[in-house]
N, C-alpha and C positions, 0 to 999 in steps of 0.2 A: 269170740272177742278179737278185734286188731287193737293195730296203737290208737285208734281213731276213739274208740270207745278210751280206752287209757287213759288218753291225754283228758278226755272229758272228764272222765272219772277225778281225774288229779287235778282237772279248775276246781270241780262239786266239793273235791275235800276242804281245798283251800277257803269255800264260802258256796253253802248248800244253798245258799239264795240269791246267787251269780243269777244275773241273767240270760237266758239261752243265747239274746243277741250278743253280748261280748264276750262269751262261751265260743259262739261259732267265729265274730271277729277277731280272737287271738285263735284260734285252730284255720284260720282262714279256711272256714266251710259257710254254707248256709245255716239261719237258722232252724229249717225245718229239718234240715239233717242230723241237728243236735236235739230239739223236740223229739224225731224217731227215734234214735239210739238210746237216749236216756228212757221214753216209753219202755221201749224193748229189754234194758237193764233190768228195768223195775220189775218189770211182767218177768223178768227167768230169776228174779230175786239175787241179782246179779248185786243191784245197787239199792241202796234203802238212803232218804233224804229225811233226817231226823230234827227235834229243836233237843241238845241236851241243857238241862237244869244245872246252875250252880245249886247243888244238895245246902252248901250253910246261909246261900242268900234265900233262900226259900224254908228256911226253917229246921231243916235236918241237920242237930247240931251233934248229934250221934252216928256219923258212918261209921259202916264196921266190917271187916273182911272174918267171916267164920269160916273155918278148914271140918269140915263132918268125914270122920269114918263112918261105915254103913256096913252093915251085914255082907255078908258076900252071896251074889245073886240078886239082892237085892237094888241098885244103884239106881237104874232107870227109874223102877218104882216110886221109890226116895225122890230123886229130880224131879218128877214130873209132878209131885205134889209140893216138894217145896217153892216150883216156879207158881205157884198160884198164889201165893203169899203176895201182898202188896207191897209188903219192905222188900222184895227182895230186885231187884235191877242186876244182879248179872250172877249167873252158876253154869260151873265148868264142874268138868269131872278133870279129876289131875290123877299123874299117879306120886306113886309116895308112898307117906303116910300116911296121907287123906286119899279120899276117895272121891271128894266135891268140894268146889270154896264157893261159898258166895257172898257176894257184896251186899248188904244189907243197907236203906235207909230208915233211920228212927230219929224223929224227934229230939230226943233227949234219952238219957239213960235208964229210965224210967221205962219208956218205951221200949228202949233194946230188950230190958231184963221181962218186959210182960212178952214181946214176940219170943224171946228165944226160951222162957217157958210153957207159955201157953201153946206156941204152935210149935217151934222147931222142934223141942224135946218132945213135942207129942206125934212126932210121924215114925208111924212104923220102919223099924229099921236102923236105924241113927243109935249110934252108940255108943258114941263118942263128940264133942265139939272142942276146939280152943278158937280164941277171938281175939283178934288185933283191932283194935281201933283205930281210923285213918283219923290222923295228927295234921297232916299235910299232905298236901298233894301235887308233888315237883310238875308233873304232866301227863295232861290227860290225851290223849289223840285217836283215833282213829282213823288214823293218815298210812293204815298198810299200804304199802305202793304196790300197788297190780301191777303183775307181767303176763305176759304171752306164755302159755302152756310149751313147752320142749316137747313137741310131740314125735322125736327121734328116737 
């Protein structure tokens, strides 16, 4: 990666659905040069150009961040089956306490209490949860600012 890639990176955050032509006319390059490089992002999974969902305008009136402790040895395991779940949009392993949080969308309350018995309590390993419900949400971004690697 240069700044060339960057600076594109940081039009795409500002609006994933910029178009290459005033992408390359504020970087004053061509646009096939910004067609390639964004290609080329994509292809090394460098850059991903997504639609995110407001979760309450679409029905999910139940978010919920779950914190899971997990056996020890066990965590990949755990993760890899709890990412198959369809409520589930984002699982980190953290350290701590917990061992995974994941962001969960449900419907309603009803919803949350049938996933996080039927499925989450049923994955081998899991031995613990507690659950925050998102109340609010000051800001969402995915606006990391890329830099150039220090390769000194």
């Amino acid at each position: 990666m240069d700044t060339l890639d960057i600076a594109i990176i940081q039009e795409l955050q500002k609006n994933g659905r910029k178009p290459f032509t005033e992408i390359a006319q504020t970087l004053n390059v061509s646009e096939a040069t910004v067609r390639n490089r964004v290609s080329k992002l994509i292809d090394k999974q460098v850059l991903q150009i997504v639609g995110l969902i407001s979760p309450h305008r679409l029905g999910y009136n139940s978010p919920a961040m779950v914190s899971l402790a997990v056996q020890p040895g066990k965590v990949d395991a755990v993760a890899k089956e709890i990412a198959m779940f369809e409520e589930v949009s984002y699982l980190i392993m953290v350290s701590g306490e917990f061992d995974l949080m994941v962001e969960v969308m449900c419907r309603n309350r009803e919803h949350f209490v049938e996933f996080l018995n039927q499925k989450l309590a049923q994955v081998p390993g899991v031995l613990r949860t507690q659950t925050s419900f998102i109340l609010h949400t000051y800001k969402l971004s995915y606006a990391a600012r890329p830099t150039l690697a220090d390769n000194s």
